[in-house]
C-alpha positions in Angstrom: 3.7 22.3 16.7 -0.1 20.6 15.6 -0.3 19.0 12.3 -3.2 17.6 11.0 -3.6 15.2 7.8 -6.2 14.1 5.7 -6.2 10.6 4.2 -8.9 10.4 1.8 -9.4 6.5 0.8 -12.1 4.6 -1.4 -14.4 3.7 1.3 -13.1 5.3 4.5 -11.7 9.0 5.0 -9.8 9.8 7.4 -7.6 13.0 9.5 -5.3 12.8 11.9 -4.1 14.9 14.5 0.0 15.2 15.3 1.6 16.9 18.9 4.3 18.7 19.0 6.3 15.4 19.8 4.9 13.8 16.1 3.2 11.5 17.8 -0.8 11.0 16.4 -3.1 11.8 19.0 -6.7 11.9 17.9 -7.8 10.2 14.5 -11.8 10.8 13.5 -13.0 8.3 10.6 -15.8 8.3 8.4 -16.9 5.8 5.5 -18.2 6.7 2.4 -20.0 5.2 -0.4 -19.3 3.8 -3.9 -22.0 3.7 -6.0 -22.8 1.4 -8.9 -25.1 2.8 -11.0 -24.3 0.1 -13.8 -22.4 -2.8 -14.0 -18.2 -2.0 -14.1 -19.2 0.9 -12.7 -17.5 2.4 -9.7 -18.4 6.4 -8.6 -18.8 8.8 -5.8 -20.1 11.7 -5.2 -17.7 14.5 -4.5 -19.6 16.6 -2.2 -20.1 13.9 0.1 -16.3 13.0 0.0 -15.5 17.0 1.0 -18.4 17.0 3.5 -16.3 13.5 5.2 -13.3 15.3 4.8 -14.8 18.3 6.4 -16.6 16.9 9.0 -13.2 14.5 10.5 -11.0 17.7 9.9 -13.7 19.8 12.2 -13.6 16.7 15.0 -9.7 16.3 15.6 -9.5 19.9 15.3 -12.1 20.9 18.1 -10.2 18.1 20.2 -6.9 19.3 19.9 -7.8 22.8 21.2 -9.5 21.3 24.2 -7.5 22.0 27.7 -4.3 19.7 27.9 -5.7 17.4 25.1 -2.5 17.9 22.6 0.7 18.9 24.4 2.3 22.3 22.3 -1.0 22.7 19.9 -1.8 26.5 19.4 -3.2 26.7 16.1 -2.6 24.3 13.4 0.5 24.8 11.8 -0.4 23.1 8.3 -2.4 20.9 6.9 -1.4 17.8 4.7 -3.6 15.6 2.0 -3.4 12.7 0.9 -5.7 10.6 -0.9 -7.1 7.8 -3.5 -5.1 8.0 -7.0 -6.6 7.8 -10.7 -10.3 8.2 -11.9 -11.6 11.1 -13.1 -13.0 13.8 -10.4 -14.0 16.3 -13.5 -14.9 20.4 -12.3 -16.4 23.0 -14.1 -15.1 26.6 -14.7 -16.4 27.3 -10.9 -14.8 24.6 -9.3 -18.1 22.5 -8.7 -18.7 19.3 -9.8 -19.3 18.3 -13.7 -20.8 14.6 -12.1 -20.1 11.7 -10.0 -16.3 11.1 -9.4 -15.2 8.1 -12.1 -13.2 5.9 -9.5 -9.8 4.3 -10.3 -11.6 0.8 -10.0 -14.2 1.5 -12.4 -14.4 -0.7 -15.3 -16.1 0.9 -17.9 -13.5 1.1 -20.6 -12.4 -1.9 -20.1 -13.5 -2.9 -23.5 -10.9 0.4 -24.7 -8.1 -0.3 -22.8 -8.2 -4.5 -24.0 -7.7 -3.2 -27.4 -4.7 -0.4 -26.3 -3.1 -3.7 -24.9 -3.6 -6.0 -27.6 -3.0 -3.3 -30.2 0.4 -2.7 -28.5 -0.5 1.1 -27.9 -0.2 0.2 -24.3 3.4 -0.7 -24.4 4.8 1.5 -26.4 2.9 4.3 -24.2 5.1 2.8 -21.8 8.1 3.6 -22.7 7.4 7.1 -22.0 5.0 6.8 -18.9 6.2 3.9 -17.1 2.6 3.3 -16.4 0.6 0.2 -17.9 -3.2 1.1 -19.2 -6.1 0.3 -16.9 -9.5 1.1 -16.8 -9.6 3.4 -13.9 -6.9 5.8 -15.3 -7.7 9.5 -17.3 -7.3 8.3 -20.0 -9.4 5.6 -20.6 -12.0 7.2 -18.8 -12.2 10.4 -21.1 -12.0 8.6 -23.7 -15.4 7.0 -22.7 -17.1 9.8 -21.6 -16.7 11.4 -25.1 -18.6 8.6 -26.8 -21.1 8.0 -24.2 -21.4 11.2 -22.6 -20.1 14.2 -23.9 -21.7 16.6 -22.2 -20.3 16.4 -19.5 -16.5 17.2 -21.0 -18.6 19.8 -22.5 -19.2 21.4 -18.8 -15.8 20.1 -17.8 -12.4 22.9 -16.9 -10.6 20.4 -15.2 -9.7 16.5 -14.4 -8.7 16.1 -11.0 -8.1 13.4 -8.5 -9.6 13.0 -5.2 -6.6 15.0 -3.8 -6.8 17.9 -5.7 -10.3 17.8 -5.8 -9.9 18.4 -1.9 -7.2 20.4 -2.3 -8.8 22.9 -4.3 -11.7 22.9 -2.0 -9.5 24.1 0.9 -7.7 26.6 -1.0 -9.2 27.7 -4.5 -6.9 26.5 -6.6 -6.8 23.2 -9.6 -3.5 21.7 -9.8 -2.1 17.9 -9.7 0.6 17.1 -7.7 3.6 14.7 -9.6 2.5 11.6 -8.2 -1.0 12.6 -9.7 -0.5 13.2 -13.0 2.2 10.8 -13.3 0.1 8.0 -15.2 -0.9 8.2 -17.8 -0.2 11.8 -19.7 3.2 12.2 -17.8 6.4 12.0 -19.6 8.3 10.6 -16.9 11.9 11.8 -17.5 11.1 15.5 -18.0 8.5 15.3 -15.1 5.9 16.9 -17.7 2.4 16.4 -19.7 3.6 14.8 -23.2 1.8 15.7 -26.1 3.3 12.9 -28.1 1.5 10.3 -25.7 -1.4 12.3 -26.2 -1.2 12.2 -29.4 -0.9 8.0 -29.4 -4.4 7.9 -27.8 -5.9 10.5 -29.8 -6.6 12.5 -27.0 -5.5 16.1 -28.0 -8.9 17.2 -27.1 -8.0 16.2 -23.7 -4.9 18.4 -23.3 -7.3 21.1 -22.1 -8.1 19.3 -19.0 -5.1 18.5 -17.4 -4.4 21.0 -14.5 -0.5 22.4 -13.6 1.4 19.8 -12.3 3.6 21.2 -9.0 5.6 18.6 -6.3 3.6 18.8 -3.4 2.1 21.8 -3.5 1.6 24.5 -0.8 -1.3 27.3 -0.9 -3.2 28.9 1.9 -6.8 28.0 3.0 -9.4 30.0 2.1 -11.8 31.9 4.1 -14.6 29.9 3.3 -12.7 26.4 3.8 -11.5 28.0 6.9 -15.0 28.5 8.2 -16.3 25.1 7.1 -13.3 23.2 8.7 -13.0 25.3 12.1 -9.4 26.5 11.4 -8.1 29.9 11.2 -7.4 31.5 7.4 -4.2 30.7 5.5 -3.5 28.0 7.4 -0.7 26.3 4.9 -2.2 23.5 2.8 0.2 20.6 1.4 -0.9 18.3 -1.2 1.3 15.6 -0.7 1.4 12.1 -3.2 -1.7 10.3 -3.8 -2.4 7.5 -0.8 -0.2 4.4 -2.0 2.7 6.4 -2.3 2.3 8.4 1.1 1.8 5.1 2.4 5.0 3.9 1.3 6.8 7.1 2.7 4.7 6.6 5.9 6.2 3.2 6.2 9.9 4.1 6.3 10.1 3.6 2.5 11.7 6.3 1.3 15.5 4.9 -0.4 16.3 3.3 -3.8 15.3 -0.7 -2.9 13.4 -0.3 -0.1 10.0 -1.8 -0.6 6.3 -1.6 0.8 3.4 -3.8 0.8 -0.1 -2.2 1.0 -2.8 -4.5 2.9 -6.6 -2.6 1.4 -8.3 -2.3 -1.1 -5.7 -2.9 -3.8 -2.9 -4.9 -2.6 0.0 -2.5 -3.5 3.7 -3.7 -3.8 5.8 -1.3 -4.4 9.4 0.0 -4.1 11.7 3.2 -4.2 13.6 3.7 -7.2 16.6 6.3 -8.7 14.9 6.4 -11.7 11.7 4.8 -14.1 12.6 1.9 -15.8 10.9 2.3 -19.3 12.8 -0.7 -21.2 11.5 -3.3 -19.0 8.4 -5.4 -19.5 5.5 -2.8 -19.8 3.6 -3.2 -16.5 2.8 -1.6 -13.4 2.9 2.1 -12.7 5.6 4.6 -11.8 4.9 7.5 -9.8 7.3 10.5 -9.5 7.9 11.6 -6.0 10.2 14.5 -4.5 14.0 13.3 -5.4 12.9 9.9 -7.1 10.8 6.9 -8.0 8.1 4.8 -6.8 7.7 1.5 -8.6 4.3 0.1 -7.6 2.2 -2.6 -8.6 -2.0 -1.8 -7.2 -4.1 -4.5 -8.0 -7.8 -4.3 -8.7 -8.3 -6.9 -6.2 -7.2 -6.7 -2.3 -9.3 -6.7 1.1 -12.4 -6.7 -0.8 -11.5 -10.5 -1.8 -11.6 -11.0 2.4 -14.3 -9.5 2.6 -16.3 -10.9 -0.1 -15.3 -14.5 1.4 -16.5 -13.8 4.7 -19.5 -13.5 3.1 -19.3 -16.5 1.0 -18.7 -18.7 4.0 -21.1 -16.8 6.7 -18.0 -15.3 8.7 -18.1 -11.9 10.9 -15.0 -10.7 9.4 -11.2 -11.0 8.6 -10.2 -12.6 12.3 -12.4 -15.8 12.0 -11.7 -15.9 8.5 -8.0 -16.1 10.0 -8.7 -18.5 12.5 -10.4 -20.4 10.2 -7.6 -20.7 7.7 -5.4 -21.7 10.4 -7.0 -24.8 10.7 -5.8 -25.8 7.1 -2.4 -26.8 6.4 0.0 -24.9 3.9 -1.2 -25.6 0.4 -5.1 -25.7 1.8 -5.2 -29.4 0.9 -4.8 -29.2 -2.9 -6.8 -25.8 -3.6 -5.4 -22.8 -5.5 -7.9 -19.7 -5.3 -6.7 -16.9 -8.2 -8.0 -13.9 -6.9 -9.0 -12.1 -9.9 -12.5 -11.2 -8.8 -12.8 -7.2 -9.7 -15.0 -6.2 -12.9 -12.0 -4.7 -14.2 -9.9 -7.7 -14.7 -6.9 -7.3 -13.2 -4.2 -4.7 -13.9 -0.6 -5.8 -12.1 1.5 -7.5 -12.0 -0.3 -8.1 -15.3 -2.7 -6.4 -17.5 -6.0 -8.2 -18.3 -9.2 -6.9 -18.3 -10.3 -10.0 -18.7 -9.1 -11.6 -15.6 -11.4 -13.2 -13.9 -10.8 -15.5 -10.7 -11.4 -19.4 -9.9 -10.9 -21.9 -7.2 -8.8 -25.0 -8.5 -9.2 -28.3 -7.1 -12.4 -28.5 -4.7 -13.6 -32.0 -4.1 -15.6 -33.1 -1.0 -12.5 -33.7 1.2 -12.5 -30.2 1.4 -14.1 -27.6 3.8 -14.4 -24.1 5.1 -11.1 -23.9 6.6 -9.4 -24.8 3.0 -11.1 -22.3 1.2 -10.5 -19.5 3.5 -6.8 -20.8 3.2 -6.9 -20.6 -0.6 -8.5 -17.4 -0.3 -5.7 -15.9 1.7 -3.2 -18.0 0.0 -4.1 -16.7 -3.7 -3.7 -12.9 -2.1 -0.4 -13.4 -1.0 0.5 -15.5 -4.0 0.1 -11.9 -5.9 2.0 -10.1 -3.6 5.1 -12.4 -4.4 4.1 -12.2 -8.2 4.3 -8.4 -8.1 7.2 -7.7 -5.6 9.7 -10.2 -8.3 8.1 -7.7 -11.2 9.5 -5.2 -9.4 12.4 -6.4 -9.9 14.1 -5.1 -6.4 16.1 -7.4 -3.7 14.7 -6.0 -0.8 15.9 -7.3 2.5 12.3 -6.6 4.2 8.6 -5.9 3.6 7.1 -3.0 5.0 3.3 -4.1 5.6 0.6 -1.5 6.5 -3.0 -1.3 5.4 -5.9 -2.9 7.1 -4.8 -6.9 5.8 -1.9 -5.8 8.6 -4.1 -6.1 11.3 -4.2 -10.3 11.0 -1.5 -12.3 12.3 -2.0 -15.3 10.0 -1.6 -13.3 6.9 1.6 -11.4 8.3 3.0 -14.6 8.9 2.2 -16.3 5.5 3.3 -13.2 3.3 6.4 -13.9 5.0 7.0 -17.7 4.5 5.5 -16.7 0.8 8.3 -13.8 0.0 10.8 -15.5 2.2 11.3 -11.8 4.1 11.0 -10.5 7.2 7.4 -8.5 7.4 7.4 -5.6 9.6 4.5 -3.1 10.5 5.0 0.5 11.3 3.8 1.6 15.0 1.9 4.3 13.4 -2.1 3.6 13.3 -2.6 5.3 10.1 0.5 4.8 7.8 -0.9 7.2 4.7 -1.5 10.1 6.9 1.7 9.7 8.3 3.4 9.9 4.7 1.7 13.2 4.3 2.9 14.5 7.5 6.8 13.7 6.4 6.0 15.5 2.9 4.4 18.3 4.7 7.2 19.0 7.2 9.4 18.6 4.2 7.2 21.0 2.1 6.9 23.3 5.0 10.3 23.7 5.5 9.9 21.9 9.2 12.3 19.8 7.7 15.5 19.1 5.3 13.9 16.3 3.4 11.3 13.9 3.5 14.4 11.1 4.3 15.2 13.5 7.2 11.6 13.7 8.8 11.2 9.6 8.3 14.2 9.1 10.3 12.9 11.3 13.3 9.3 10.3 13.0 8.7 6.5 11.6 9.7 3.6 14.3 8.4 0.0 12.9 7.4 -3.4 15.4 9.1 -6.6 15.6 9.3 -8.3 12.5 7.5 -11.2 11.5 10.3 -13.5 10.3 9.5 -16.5 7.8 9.4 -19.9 8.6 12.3 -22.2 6.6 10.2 -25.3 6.2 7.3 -23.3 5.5 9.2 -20.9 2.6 10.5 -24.0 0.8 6.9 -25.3 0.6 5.2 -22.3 -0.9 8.4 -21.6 -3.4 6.4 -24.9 -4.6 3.5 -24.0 -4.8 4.2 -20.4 -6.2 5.3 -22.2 -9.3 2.2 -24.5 -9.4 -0.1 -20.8 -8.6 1.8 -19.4 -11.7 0.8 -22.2 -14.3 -2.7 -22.6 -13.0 -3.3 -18.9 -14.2 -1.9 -19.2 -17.6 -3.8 -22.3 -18.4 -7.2 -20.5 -16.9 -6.2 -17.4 -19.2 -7.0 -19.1 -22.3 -10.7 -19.0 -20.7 -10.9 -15.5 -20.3 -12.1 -14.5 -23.5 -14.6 -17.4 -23.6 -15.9 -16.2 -20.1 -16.1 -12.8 -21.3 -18.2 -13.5 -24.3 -20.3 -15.9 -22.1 -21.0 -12.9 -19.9 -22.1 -10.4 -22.4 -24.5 -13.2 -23.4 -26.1 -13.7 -20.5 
């Protein structure tokens, strides 16, 4: 048996090549770009994300059929996708492109979605989706292209997402998969498109746009695709759940209370749930997956924060900015960095377009290695702030995503939560989610459970340190009521920005 999976992410794509044993054995990466062709603005261009797609599927595949290079490979017996969630990836009648991709980070409507929220349409949209608004979801996004560009609607057959966007490259057909179309047209209960919350935003115009849902669906590759990707013809296809929750299967996540923390560009808590939760506060999303629940929590803000402190501070990357912070002590000597630096404001494990980020506290006694403390600090401070909204007792944290990769931020997610933080041995955790869903899909195997408990085998754990957890259960508190005084400035800083 030779599997090979697609993960599609914002700024790298990804495929990965399985043996017969499940084990990966070639991985081909390529970047891609986001453009910002006006401020808030987050887009790509689809053709370039197939040609990626196309050209790392085309690499592992021509090494897998070399002599001896993957024990057992033959042909390929399916491929599995998964990819970036949200946006709007809009196709014409033919199947082409209506325009740029609208990203899931793109902040456009923020302005729309601020009133849904204070309106309360958000909330009690909620109690049918499970899914709080944000800026980067359909709905918001359609609703701003039909007052500032309707033309392209006009053009428009279907909204996709960068998973069935490639899927229906490969295979010809437009559908969403359930984790997909979950948020934000999804009734949640009966697993269908709701015409009452489409009603709520006014959106019946939209109806028209949303593609057939179908849990993880399977079609054959086209001749074409076939030819453009160097497999053979009707090669199975699986679409499995969008990237955070493939991720989260990938990890060994895959039972009620079991939870997953997601390292990248969003930081994404999450954990496995029987069923959605509508009555509780309304924030967060929940995606349906095959047999139950995920309850996540993807910020707008995650490894782009590292990144944009590196620069801030003249580092090379994310290892000296780890050494670095290791020089500071716990509490980075009085500093409290919110991390709320995206365009969009900030979406879990609170809703505020608005959001913007600060650094408390800075006086002269302070240096380099405090703020890239504070930096690191604030991230993690969020990832305990969303994993209690989740409101799970996990016993462990399942940590993937490129954040994984530092040892310094391991160990002080775990003093933060208080839990054991534990990586899987896999390289590339999404893909792997996709290959569980597509043996389960496949019929390869009973259940997605079934393939996880064959296939996913997790490191030591990174245990937290007592003396250290007691100190940051502190200084959680104190991270807490530094944001809701600064969100009284919000509005000001808003209207200070559209003035400038």
């Amino acid at each position: 048996m030779a599997i090979i999976c697609v993960d599609a992410g914002t700024t790298v794509i990804k495929a990965v090549g399985y043996d017969s044993s499940g084990a990966e054995s070639h991985v081909a990466r390529r970047e891609t770009t986001v453009a910002r062709p006006a401020p808030g603005h987050a887009e790509q261009d689809m053709d370039a994300v197939w040609a990626a797609v196309a050209e790392t599927v085309r690499e592992v595949a021509a090494r897998m059929r070399e002599p001896r290079a993957t024990p057992g490979a033959g042909e390929i017996d399916f491929v599995a996708v998964t990819a970036q969630g949200d946006g709007c990836w809009l196709v014409d009648a033919g199947g082409r492109p209506a325009g740029p991709a609208i990203l899931w980070n793109d902040a456009r409507a923020a302005a729309t979605v601020d009133a849904w929220t204070r309106s309360g349409l958000a909330a009690e949209a909620f109690r049918l989706n499970g899914s709080s608004a944000a800026s980067g979801l359909p709905h918001a996004v359609l609703t701003w292209l039909r007052a500032n560009d309707p033309g392209r609607l006009d053009r428009s057959h279907a909204n996709l997402t960068c998973g069935g966007w490639i899927f229906s490259r490969m295979t010809g057909e437009l559908v969403a998969d359930e984790s997909d179309a979950s948020a934000p047209f999804m009734d949640l209960r009966a697993r269908a498109y709701s015409d009452e919350l489409l009603g709520m935003f006014g959106m019946e115009w939209a109806g028209r746009l949303l593609p057939e849902i179908r849990s993880c669906p399977v079609a054959e590759l086209t001749a074409d695709a076939a030819a453009t990707l160097g497999l053979p013809a009707g090669t199975p296809v699986v679409m499995a759940p969008y990237d955070i929750a493939s991720t989260a299967l990938g990890a060994g996540a895959v039972a009620p209370g079991q939870a997953c923390g997601i390292l990248g560009t969003t930081l994404c808590t999450e954990v496995i749930v029987g069923a959605p939760d509508l009555d509780g506060d309304p924030i967060g999303i929940t995606i349906a997956l095959p047999g139950g629940y995920l309850r996540a929590f993807p910020t707008f803000a995650g490894t782009e924060v590292v990144q944009w402190t590196c620069r801030l501070l003249g580092l090379d990357g994310p290892a000296e900015l780890g050494e670095l912070a290791r020089r500071s002590p716990p509490g980075a000597g009085g500093l409290t960095f919110l991390p709320y630096l995206s365009p969009a404001g900030e979406r879990a494990p609170f809703s505020d377009p608005l959001a913007r980020g600060a650094l408390h506290g800075m006086s002269f006694e302070h240096g380099r290695e405090h703020v890239a403390r504070a930096a690191l600090e604030g991230l993690t401070m969020v990832i305990r702030d969303c994993l209690a909204a989740t409101g799970a007792a996990p016993t462990e944290l399942r940590a993937s995503g490129g954040g994984s990769a530092s040892a310094t931020w391991l160990a002080m997610i775990a003093d933060v939560t208080g839990l054991p933080v534990r990586r899987p041995a896999d390289a590339e955790v999404g893909a792997r989610g996709a290959y569980l869903v597509g043996l389960a899909a496949t019929g390869a195997a009973p259940s997605v459970a079934d393939a996880a408990a064959q296939h996913v085998r997790l490191r030591d754990a990174v245990e937290p340190d007592p003396g250290r957890q007691a100190r940051y259960a502190r200084l959680f508190d104190d991270f807490l009521s530094l944001r809701g005084s600064s969100a009284g400035t919000w509005p000001l800083l808003a209207d200070m920005r559209g003035r400038t």
